[in-house]
C-alpha positions in Angstrom: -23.8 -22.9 11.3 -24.3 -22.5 7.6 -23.5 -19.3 6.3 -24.2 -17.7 2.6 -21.6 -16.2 1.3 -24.0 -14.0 -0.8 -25.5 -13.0 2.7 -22.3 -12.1 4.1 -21.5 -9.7 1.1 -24.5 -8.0 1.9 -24.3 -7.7 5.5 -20.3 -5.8 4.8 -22.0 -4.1 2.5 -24.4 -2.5 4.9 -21.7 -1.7 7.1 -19.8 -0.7 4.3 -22.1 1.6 3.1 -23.4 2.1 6.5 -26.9 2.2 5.9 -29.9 -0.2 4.2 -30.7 2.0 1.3 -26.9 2.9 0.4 -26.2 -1.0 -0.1 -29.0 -1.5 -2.3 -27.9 0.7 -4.6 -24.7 -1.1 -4.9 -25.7 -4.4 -4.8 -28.6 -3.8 -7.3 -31.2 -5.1 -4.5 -35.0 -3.2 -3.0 -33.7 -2.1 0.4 -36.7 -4.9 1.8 -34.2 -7.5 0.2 -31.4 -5.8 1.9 -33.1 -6.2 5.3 -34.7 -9.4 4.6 -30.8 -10.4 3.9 -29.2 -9.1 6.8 -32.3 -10.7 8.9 -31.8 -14.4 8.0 -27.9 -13.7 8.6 -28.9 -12.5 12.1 -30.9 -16.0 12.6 -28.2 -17.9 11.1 -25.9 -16.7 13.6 -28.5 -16.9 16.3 -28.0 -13.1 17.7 -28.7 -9.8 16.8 -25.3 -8.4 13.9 -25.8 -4.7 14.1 -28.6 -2.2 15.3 -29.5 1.3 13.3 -29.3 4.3 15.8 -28.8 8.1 15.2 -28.6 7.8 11.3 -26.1 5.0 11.5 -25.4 1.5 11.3 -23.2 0.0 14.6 -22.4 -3.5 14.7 -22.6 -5.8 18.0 -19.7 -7.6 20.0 -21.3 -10.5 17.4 -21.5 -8.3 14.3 -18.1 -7.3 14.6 -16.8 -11.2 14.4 -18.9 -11.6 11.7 -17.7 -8.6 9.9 -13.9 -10.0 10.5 -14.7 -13.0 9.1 -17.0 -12.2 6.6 -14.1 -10.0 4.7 -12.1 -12.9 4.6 -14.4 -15.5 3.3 -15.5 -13.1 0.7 -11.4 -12.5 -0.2 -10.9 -16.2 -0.4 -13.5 -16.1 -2.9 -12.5 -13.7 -5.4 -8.7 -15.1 -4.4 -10.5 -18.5 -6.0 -12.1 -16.9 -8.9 -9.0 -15.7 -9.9 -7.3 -18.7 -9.4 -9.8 -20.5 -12.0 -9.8 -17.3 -14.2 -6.0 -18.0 -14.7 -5.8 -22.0 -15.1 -8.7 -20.9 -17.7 -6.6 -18.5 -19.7 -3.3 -20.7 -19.5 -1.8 -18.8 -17.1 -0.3 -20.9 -14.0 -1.4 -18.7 -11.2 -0.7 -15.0 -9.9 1.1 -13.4 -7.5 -0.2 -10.1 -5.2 2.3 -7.9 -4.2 1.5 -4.7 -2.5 4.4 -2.1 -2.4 5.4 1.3 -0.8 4.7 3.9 -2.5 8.6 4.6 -2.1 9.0 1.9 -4.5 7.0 3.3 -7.1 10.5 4.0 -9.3 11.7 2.9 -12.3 14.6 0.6 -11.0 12.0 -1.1 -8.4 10.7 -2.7 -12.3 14.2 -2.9 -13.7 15.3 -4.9 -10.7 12.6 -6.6 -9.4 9.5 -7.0 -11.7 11.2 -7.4 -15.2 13.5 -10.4 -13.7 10.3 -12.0 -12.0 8.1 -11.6 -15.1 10.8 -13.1 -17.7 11.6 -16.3 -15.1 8.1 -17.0 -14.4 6.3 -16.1 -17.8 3.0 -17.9 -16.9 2.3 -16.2 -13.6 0.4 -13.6 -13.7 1.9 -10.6 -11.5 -0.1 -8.0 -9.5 1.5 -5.1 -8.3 0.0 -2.2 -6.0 1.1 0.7 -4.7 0.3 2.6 -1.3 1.1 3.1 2.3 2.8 0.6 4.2 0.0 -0.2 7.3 -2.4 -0.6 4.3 -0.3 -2.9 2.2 1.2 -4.9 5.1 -3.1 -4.8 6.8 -3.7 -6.2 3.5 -1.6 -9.4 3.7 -3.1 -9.9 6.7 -6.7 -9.7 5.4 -5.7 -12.3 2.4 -5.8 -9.3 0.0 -2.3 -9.4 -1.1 0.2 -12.3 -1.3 3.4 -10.3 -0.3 4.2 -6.5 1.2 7.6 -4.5 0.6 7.1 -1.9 2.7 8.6 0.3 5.2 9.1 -0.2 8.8 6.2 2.5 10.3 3.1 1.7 12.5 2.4 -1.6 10.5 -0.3 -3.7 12.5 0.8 -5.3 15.3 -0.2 -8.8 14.3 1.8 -8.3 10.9 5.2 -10.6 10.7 8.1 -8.1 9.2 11.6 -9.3 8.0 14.1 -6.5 7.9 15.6 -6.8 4.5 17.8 -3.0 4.3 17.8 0.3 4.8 16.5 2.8 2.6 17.9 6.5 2.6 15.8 10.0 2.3 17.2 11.9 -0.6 16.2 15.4 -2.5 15.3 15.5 -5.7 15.1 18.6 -8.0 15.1 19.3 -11.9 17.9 19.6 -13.9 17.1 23.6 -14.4 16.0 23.9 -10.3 18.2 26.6 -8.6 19.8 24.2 -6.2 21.1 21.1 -8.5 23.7 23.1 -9.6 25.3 23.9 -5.9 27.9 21.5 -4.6 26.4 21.7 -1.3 23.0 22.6 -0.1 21.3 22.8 3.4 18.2 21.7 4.7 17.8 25.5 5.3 18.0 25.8 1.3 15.9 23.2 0.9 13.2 24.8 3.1 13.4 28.1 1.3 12.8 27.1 -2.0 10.2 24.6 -1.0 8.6 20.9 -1.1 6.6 19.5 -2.8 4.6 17.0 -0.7 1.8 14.9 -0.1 -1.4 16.2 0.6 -2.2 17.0 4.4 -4.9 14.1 4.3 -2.5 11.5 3.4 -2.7 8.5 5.6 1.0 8.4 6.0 1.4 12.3 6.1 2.7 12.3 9.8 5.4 9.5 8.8 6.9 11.6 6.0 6.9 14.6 8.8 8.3 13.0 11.0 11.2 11.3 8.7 11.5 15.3 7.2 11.8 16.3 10.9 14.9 13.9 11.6 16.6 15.5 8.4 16.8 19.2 9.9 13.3 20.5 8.1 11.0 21.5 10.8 7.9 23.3 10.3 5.6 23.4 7.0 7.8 23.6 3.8 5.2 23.2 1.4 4.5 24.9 -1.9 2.6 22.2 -3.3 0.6 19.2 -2.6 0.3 16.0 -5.0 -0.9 13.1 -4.0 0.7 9.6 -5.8 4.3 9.6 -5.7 5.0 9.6 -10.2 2.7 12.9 -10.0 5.0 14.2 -7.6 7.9 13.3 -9.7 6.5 14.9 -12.5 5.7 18.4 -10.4 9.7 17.9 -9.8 10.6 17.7 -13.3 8.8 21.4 -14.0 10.9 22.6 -11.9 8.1 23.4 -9.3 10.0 22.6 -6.4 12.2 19.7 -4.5 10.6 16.1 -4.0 11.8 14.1 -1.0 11.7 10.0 -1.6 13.6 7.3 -0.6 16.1 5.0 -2.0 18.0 1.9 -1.6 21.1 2.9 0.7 23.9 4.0 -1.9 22.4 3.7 -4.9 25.0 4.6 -7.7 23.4 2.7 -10.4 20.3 4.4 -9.9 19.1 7.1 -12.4 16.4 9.5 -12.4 15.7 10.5 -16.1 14.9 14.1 -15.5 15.7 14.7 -11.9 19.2 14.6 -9.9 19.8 14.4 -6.5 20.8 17.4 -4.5 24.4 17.4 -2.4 22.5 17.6 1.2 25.5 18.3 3.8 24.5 16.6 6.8 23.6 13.3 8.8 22.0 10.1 6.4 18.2 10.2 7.0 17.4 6.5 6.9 14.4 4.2 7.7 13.8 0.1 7.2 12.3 -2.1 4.9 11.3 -5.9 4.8 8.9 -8.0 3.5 5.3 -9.3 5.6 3.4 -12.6 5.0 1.2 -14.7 6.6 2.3 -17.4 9.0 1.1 -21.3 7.8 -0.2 -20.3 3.9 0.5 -22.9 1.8 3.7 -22.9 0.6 3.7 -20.9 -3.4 6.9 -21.1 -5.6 6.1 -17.8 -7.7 5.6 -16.0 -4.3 8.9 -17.8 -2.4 10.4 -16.3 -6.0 9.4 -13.2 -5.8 10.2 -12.9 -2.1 13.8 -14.1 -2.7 14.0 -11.3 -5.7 13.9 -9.0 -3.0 15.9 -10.3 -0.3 18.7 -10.6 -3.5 18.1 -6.9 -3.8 18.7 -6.1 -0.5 22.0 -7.9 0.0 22.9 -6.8 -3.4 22.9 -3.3 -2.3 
């Protein structure tokens, strides 16, 4: 079976999309060369990919293979331009890492990134942030080299080593009403309010859930931001307490224009680790970075 990868690009895209005319926009194409695209795909493959019912596309028992695979053949390609895009500019390869948004803190790149970047100078770095089922379904679709990310829902195929325990704390301003208390309650915390990520949020029921275990039941809410540094910045005007999580006593970490609140009650914690692929060919910059963060862990 010979199979194009332009072909395939338009056949996801037509799922993608899912319609004809909304990938030919796209891809720059007459929707008759969409059609014409998908229809020598179909006779490549020798079956019918997907059928056009009630205003949208649906894919076959076949198309859905196809689909599968197509996303990775088209990954490995862009993986490969990138590859010769580097040896092209000098550079001696990349690495993808896709983190938690938990990590998204300043000593995550004092700790981690910084050493990485200064030992392997000629690798180029690539660093994501977002929810942990995306980062760690992103491995497994060859988007991403390497995941961080926490230990919730992740796809079942996905390999996770536990690496340490990360611990819910509350931040607030400087001037908040609460950061000057010695103690404070969940109950406090509830009545002056959260600021939290939007209701849509993909992981929205894992921070709920995660809040639940900490005593804070019901909607606390005064204001939704979505991306964690907005959040932190909504903190730092003092218009209400964030909730984040950090490496399990973390004395050497400082927030610049937050501090963390004196909660009196049980340690909310959850786990972290890192998820590859099983049989990649064996990198050194991405063995590197890995170990940077299983130093990390025993470090703290």
């Amino acid at each position: 079976m010979n199979l194009d990868l332009y072909r395939l690009l338009v056949f996801v895209t037509v799922v993608d999309r899912n319609g004809y005319s909304a990938a030919a926009r796209p891809l720059n194409l007459a929707q008759p060369t969409v059609s014409h695209h998908v229809s020598e795909l179909e006779r490549a493959c020798g079956t019918e990919l997907l059928h056009y019912q009630d205003r949208a596309v649906h894919l076959t028992a076949a198309g859905h293979e196809v689909y599968r695979t197509a996303l990775v053949m088209l990954a490995e390609q862009d993986r490969l331009k990138d590859s010769l895009g580097d040896l092209a500019q000098g550079r001696r390869g990349r690495v993808r890492l896709g983190a938690s948004m938990a990590f998204e803190q300043q000593y995550f790149f004092d700790e981690v990134v910084a050493p990485f970047r200064r030992s392997y100078e000629g690798t180029l770095l690539s660093v994501r942030f977002g929810h942990s089922r995306r980062e760690a379904q992103a491995v497994l679709d060859r988007e991403l080299d390497l995941a961080y990310v926490i230990r919730w829902h992740l796809p079942g195929e996905a390999r996770f080593e536990a690496l340490q325990q990360m611990r819910l704390v509350f931040l607030a301003s400087r001037a908040h009403p609460l950061a000057g208390r010695t103690k404070v309650t969940v109950d406090d915390i509830g009545e002056y309010g959260l600021i939290t990520a939007p209701l849509t949020g993909v992981e929205t029921g894992f921070y709920r859930e995660v809040l639940r275990r900490s005593g804070l039941t019901g909607d606390h809410s005064v204001l939704e931001v979505g991306g964690l540094q907005a959040r932190f910045l909504a903190a730092a005007a003092s218009l209400g307490v964030i909730a984040t999580f950090v490496p399990d006593h973390p004395r050497d970490i400082v927030f610049a224009d937050l501090v963390p609140l004196r909660v009196d009650g049980p340690r909310t914690t959850v786990e972290v680790g890192l998820v590859r692929r099983d049989g990649d060919p064996k990198s050194r910059s991405t063995d590197a970075l890995a170990c940077r963060l299983r130093e990390l862990a025993r470090k703290r």
